[in-house]
C-alpha atoms as a printed R data frame, in Angstrom:
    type eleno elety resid chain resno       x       y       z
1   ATOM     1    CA   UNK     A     1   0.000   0.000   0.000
2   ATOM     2    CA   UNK     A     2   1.818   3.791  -1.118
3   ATOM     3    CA   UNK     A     3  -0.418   6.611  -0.454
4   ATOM     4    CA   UNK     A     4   1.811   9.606  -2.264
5   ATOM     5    CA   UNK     A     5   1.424  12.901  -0.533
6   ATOM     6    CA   UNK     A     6  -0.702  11.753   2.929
7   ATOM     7    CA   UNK     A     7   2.294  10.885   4.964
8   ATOM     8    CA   UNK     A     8   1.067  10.411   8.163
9   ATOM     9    CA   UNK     A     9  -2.493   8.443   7.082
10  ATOM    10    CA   UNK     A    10  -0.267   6.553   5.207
11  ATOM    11    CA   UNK     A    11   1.823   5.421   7.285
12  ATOM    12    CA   UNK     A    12  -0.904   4.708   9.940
13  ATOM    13    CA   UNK     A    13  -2.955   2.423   7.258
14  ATOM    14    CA   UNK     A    14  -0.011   0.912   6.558
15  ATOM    15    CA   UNK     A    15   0.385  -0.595   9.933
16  ATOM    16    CA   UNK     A    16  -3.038  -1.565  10.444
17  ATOM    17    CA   UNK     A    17  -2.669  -3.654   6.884
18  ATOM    18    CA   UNK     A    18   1.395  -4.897   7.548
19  ATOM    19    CA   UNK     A    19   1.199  -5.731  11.250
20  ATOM    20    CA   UNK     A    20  -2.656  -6.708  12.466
21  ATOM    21    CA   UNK     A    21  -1.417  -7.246  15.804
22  ATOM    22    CA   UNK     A    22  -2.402  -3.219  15.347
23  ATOM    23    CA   UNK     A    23  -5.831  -3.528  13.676
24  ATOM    24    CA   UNK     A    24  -8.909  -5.206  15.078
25  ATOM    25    CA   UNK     A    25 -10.479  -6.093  12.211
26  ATOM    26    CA   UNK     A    26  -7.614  -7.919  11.215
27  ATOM    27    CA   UNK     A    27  -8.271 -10.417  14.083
28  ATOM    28    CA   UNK     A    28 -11.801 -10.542  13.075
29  ATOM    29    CA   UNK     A    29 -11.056 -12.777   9.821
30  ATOM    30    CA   UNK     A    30  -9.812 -16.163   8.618
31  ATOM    31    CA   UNK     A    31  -7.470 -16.845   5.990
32  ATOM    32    CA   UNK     A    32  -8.170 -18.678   2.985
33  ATOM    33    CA   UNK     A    33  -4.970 -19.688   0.633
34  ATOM    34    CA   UNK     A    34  -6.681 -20.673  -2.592
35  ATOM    35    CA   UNK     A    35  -5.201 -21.867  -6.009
36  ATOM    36    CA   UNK     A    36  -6.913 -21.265  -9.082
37  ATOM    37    CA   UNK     A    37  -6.667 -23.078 -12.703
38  ATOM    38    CA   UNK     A    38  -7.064 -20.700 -15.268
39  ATOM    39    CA   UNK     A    39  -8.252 -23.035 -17.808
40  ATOM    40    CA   UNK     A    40 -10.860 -24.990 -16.150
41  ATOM    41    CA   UNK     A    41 -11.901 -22.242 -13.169
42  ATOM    42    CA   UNK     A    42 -11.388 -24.394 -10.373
43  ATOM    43    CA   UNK     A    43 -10.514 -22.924  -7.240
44  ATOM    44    CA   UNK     A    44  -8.959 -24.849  -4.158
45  ATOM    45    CA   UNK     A    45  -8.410 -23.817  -0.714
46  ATOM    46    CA   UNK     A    46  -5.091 -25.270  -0.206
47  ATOM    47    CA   UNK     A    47  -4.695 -24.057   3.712
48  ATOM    48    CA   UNK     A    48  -7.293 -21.741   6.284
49  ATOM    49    CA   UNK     A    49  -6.199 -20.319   9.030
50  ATOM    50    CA   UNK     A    50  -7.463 -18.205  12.021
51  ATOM    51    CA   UNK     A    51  -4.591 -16.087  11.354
52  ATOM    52    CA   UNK     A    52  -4.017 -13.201   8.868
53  ATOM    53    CA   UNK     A    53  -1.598 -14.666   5.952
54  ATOM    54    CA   UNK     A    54  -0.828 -12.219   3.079
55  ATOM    55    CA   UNK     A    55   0.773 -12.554  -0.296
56  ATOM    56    CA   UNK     A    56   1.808 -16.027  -1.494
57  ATOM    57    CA   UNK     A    57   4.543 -16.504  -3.998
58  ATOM    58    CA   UNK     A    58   4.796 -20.274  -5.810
59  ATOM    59    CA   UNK     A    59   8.327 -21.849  -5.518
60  ATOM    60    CA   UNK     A    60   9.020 -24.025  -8.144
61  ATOM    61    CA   UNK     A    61   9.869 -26.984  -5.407
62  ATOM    62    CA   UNK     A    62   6.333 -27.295  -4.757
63  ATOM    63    CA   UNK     A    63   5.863 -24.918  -2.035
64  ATOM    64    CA   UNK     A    64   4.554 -21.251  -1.337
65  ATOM    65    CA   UNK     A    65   6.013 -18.444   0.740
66  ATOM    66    CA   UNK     A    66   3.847 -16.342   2.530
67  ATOM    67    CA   UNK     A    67   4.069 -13.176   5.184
68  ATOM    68    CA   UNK     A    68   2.453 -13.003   8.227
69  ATOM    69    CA   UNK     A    69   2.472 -11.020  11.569
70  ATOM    70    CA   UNK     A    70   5.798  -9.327   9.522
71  ATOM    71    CA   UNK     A    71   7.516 -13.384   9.414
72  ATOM    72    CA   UNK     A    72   8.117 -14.811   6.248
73  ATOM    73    CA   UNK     A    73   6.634 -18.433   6.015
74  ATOM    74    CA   UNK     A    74   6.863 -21.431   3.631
75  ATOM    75    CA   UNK     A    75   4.119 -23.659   2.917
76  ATOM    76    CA   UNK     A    76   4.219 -27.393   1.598
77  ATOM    77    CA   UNK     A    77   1.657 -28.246  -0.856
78  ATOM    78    CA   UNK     A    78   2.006 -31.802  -0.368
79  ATOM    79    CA   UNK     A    79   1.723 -31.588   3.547
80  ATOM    80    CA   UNK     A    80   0.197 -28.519   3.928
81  ATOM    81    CA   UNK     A    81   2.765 -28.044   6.646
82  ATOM    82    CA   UNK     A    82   3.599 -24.171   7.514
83  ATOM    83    CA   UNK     A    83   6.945 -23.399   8.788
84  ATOM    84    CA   UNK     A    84   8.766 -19.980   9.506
85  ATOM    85    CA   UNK     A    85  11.546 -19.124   7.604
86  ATOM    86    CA   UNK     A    86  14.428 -17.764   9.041
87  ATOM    87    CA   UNK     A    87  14.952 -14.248   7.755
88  ATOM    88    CA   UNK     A    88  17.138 -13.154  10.933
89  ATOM    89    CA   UNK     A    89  16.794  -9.855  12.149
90  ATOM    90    CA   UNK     A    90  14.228  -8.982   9.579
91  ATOM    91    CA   UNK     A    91  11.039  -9.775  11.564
92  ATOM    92    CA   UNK     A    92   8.980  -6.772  10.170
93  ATOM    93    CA   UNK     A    93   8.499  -7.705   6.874
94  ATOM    94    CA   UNK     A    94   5.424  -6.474   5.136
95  ATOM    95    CA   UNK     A    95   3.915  -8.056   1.960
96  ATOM    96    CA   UNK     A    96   5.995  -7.355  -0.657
97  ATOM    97    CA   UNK     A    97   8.216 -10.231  -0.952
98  ATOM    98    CA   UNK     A    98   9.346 -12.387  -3.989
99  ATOM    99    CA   UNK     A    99  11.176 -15.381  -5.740
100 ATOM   100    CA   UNK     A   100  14.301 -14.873  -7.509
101 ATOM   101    CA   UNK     A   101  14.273 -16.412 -11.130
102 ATOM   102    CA   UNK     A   102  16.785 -19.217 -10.020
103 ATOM   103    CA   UNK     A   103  14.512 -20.136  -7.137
104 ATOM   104    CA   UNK     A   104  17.955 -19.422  -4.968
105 ATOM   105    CA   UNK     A   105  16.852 -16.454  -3.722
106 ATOM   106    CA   UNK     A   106  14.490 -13.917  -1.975
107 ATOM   107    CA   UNK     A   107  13.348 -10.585  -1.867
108 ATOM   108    CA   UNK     A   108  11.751  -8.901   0.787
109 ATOM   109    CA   UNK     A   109  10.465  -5.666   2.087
110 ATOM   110    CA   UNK     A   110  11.470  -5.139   6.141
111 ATOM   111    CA   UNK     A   111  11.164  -1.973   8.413
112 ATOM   112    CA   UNK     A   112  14.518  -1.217   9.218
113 ATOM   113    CA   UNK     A   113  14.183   0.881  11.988
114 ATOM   114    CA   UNK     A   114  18.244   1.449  12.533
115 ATOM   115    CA   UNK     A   115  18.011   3.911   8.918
116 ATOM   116    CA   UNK     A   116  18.861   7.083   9.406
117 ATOM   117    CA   UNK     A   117  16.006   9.114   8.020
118 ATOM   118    CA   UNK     A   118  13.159  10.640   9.885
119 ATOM   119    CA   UNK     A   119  10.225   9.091   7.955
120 ATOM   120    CA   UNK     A   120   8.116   7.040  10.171
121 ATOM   121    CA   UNK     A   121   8.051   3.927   8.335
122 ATOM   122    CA   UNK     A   122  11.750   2.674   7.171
123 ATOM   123    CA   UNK     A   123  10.869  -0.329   4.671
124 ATOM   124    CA   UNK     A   124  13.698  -1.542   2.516
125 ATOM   125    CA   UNK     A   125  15.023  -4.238   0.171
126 ATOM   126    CA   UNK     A   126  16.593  -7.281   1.210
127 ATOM   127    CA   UNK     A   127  18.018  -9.942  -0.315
128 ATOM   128    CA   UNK     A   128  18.366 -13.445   1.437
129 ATOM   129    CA   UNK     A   129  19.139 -17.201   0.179
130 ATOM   130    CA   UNK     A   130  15.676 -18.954  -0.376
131 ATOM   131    CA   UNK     A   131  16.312 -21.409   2.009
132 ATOM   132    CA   UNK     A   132  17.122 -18.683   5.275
133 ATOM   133    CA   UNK     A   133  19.493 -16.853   6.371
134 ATOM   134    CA   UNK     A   134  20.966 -13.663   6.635
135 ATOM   135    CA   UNK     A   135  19.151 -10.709   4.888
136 ATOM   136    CA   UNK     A   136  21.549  -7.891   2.718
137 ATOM   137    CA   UNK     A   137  20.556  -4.484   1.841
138 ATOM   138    CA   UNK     A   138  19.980  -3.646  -1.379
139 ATOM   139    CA   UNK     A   139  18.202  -0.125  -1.828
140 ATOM   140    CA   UNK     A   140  20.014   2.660  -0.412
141 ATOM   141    CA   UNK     A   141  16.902   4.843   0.559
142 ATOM   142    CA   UNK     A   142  13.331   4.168   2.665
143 ATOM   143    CA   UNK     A   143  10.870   3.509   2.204
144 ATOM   144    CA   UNK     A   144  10.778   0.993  -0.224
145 ATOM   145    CA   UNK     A   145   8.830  -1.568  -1.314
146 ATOM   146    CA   UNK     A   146   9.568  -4.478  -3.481
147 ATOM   147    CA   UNK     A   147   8.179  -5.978  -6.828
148 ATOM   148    CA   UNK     A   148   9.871  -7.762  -9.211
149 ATOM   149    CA   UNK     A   149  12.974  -9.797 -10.378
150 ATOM   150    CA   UNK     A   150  14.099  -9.008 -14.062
151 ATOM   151    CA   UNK     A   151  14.940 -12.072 -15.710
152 ATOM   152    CA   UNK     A   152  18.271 -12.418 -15.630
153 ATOM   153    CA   UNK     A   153  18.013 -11.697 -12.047
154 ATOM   154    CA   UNK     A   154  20.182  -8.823 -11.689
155 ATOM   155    CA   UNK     A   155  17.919  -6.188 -11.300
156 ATOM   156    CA   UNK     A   156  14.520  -5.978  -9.174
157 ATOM   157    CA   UNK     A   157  12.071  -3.204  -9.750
158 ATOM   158    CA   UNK     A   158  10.024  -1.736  -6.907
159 ATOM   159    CA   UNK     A   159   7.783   1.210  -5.498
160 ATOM   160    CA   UNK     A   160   9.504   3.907  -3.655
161 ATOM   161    CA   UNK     A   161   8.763   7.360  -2.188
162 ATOM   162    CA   UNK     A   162  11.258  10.000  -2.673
163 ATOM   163    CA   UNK     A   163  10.405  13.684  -2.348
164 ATOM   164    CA   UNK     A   164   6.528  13.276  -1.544
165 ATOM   165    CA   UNK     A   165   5.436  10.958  -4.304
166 ATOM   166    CA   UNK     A   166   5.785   7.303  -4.620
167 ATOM   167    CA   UNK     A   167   7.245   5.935  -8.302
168 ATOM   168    CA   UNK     A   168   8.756   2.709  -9.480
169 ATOM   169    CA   UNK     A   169  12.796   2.658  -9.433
170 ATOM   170    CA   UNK     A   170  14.999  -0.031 -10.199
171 ATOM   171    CA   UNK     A   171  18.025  -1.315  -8.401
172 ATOM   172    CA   UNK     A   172  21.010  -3.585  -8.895
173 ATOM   173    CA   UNK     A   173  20.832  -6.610  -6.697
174 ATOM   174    CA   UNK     A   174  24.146  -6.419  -5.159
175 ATOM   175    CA   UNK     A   175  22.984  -2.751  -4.383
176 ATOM   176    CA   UNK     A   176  23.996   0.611  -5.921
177 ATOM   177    CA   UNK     A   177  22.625   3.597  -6.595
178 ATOM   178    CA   UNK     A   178  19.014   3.412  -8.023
179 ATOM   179    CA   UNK     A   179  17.206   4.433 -10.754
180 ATOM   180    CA   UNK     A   180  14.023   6.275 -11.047
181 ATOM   181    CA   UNK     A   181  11.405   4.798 -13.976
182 ATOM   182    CA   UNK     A   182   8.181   6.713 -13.500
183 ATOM   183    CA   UNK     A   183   8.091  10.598 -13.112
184 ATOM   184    CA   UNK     A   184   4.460  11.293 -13.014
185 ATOM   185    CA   UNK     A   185   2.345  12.697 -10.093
186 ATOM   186    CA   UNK     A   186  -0.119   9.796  -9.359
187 ATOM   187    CA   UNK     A   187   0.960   6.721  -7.537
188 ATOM   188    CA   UNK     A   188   2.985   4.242  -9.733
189 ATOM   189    CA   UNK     A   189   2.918   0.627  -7.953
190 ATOM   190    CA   UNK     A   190   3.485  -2.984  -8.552
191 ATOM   191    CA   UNK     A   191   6.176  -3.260 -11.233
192 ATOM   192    CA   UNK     A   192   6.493  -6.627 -12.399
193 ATOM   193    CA   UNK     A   193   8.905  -7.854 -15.420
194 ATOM   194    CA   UNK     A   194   7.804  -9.386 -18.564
195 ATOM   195    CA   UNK     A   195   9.573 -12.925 -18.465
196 ATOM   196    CA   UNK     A   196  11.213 -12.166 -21.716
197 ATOM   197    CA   UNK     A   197  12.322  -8.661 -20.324
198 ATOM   198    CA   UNK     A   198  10.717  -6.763 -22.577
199 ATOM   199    CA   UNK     A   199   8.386  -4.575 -20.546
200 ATOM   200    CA   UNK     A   200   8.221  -3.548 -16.671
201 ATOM   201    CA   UNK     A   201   3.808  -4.236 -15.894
202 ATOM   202    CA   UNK     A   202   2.543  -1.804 -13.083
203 ATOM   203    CA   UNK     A   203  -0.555   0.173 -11.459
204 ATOM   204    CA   UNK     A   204  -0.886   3.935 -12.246
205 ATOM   205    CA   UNK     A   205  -2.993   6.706 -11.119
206 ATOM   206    CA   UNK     A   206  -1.930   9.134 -13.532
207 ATOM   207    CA   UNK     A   207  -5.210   9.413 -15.110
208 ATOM   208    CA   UNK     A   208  -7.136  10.115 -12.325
209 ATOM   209    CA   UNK     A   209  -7.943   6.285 -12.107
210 ATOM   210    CA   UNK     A   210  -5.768   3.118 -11.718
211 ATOM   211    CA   UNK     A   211  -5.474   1.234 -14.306
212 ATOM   212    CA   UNK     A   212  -2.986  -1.283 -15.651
213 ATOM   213    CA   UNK     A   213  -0.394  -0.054 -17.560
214 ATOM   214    CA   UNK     A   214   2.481  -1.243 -18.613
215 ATOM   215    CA   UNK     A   215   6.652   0.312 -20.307
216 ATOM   216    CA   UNK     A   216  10.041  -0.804 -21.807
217 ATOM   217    CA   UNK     A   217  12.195  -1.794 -19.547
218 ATOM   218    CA   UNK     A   218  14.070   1.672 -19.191
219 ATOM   219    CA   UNK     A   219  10.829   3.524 -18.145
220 ATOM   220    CA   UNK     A   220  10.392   4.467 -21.528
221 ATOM   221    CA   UNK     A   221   6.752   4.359 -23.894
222 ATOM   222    CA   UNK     A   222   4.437   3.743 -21.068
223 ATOM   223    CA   UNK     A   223   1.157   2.414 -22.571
224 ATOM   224    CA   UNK     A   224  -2.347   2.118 -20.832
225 ATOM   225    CA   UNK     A   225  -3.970  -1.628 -20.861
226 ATOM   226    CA   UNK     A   226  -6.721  -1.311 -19.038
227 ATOM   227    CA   UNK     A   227  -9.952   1.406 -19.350
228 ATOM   228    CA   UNK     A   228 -12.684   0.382 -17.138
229 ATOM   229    CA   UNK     A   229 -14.425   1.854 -13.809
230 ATOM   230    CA   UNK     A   230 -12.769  -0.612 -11.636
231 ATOM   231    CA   UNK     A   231  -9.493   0.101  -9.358
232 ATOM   232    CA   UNK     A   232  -7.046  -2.290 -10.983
233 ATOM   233    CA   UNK     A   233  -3.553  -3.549  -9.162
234 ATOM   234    CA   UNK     A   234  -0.603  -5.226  -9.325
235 ATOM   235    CA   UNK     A   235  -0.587  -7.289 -13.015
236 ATOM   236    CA   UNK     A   236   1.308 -10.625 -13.223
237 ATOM   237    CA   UNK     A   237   2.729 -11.808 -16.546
238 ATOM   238    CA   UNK     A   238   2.570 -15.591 -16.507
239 ATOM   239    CA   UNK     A   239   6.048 -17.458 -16.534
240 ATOM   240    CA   UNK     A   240   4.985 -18.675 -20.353
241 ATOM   241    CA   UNK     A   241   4.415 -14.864 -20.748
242 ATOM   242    CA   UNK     A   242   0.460 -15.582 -22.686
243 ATOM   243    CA   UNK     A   243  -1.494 -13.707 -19.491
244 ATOM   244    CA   UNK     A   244  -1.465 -10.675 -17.113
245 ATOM   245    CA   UNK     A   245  -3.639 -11.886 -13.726
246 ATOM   246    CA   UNK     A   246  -4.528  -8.496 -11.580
247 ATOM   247    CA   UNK     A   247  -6.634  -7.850  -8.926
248 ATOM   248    CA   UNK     A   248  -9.826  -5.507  -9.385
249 ATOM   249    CA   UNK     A   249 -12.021  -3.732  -6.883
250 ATOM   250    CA   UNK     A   250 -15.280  -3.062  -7.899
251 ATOM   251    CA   UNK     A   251 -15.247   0.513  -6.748
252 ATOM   252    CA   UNK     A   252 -13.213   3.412  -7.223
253 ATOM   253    CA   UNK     A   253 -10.584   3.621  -4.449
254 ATOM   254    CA   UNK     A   254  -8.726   6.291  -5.814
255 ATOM   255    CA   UNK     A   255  -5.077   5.614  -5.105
256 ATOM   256    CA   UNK     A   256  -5.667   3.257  -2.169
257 ATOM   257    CA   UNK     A   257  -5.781  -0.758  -2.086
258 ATOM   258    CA   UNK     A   258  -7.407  -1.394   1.265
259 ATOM   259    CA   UNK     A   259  -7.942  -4.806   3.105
260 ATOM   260    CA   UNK     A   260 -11.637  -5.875   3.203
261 ATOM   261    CA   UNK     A   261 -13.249  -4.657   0.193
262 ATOM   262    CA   UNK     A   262 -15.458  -6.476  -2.736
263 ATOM   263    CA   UNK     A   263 -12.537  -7.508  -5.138
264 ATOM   264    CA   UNK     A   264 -11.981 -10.057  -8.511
265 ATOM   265    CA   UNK     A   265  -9.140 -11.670  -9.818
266 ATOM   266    CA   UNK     A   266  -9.081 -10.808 -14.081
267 ATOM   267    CA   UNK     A   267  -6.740 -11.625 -16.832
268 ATOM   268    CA   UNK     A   268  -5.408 -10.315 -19.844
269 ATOM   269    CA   UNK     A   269  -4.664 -12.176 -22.785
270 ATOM   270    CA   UNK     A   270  -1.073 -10.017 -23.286
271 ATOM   271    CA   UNK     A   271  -1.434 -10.896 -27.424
272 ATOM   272    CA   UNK     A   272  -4.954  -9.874 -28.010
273 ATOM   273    CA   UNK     A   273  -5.550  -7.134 -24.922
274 ATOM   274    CA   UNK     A   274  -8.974  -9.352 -23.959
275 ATOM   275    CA   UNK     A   275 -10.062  -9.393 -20.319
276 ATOM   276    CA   UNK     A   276 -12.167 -11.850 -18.891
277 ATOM   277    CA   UNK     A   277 -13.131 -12.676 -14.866
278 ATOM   278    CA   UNK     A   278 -11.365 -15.265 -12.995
279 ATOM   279    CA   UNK     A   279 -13.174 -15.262  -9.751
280 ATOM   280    CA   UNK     A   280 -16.868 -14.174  -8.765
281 ATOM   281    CA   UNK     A   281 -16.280 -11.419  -6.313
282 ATOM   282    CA   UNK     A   282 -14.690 -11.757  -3.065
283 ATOM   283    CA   UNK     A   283 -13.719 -10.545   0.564
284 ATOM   284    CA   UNK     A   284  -9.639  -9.529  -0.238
285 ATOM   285    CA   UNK     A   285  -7.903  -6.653  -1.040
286 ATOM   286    CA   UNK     A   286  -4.062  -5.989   0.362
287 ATOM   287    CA   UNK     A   287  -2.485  -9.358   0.794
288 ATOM   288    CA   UNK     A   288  -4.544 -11.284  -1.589
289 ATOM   289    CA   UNK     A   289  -2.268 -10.628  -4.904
290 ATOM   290    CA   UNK     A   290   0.135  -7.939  -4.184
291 ATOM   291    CA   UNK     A   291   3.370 -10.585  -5.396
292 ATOM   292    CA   UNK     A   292   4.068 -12.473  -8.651
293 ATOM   293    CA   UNK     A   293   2.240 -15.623  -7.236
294 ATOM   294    CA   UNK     A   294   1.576 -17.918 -10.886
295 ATOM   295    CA   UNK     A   295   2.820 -21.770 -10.806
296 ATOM   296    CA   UNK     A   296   5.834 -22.557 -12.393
297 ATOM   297    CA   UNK     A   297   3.238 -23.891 -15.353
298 ATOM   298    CA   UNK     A   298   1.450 -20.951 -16.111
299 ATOM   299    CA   UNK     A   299  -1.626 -22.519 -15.000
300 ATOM   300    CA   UNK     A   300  -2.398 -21.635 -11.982
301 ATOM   301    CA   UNK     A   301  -2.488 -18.784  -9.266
302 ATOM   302    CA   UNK     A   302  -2.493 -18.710  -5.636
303 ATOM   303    CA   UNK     A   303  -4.008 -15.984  -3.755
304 ATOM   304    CA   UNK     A   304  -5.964 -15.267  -0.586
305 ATOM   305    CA   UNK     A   305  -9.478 -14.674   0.794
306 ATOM   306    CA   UNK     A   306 -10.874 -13.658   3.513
307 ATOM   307    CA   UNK     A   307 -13.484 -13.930   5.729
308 ATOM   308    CA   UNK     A   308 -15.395 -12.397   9.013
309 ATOM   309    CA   UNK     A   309 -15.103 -14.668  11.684
């Protein structure tokens, strides 16, 4: 969640939605990881939980990663065993987290309160082996929030605020300075690579809407995808690179992407532009798709609902 220009409401929604230790109605849901075949429609819950669980990437190894209560977790599809994974002193980690292309590594979004600057919330980039351990620093300035892996893995692209409004930069992995990709005054959000690293996918309000939109890998020819009266986040091009899956809410929410609102999960056929419903509409929100989350098959996508207790 980036709310450009409403600092401190920002930051204060952002802790009810990254840590519900801090927000009641958090504790009034249950968890639903679901999988969903885009071919046949099928949805499965693959694990519930009394718990709020946000934004599930799909390992190729059979497994899921997941955040929750700012811990990283990894969950067995076979045993539908949950175990934490040991991200060591990062133990604020919000929901954007993600899977290297290799599958050897992991990206993730922590509040590092030690930074120096004065902003209330201090999220940056980290980079840790996929199987645990110790997290490094990538982005040199908070917050930020990460997105996606190019390709070749040696860049990741992710939502930042500098200066009052919140764009999408890109960084080397082993750190560096960064580089700014979107100049214009709405939120930009949600950057995800094309698998054949031709295009950067992402969320803009520069219209006076969000919609889907998507630009060359340097930032340049950014192109609108999507034109309709719902508020449309964070697109996912599938590994095979045939489909974009998003997440839609039915209303307007201007340049916010609250928990607990009426949402659908869509997709774009990337070749011919045409957009058809995955899911009937749904209790979700933040955490339900806000990471690259497809199977390694390009048939499926996990992603969480939720419901009242």
């Amino acid at each position: 969640m980036k709310l450009p220009k409403l600092h401190a409401a920002y930051i204060a929604a952002y802790y009810l939605i990254t840590f519900p230790a801090t927000a009641q109605q958090k504790h009034d849901t249950c968890s639903y990881i679901q999988s969903l075949d885009i071919y046949t429609g099928k949805i499965d819950t693959i694990f519930s939980s009394d718990k709020h669980i946000e934004a599930p990437n799909w390992h190729a190894n059979n497994y899921l990663l997941v955040n929750s209560y700012g811990k990283i977790y990894t969950l067995d599809l076979a045993t539908k065993r949950m175990q934490e994974l040991n991200t060591g002193f990062a133990t604020e980690c919000n929901n954007d987290h993600g899977i290297s292309p290799d599958g050897m590594w992991l990206a993730i979004s922590h509040n590092d309160r030690k930074d120096s600057s004065t902003k209330p919330y201090k999220s940056a980039i980290y980079i840790l082996p996929i199987t645990g351990g110790t997290p490094k620093r990538v982005t040199p300035a908070v917050p930020s929030f990460w997105h996606g892996w190019s390709p070749d893995g040696k860049t990741i692209a992710y939502c930042a605020e500098r200066n009052g409004n919140f764009d999408i930069y890109a960084v080397n992995t082993s750190g560096g300075e960064e580089k700014r990709l979107t100049t214009s005054d709405g939120l930009d959000d949600g950057p995800d690579y094309a698998p054949d690293g031709r295009y950067i996918y992402f969320n803009s309000y520069r219209t006076g809407h969000m919609q889907i939109w998507r630009m060359l890998m340097d930032g340049s020819m950014p192109e609108q995808l999507t034109f309709d009266n719902h508020s449309n986040w964070f697109p996912h091009p599938s590994p095979d690179n045939k489909w974009i899956a998003y997440i839609s809410y039915t209303s307007d929410e201007k340049q916010e992407h609250l928990f607990g609102k009426q949402v659908k999960l869509r997709l774009m056929n990337i070749k011919t532009k045409a957009i058809k419903d995955l899911t009937p509409v749904f209790f979700g929100g933040q955490g339900t798709i806000n990471v690259p989350s497809w199977s390694p098959d390009s048939r499926k996508i996990a992603f969480i609902s939720y419901a009242l207790k």
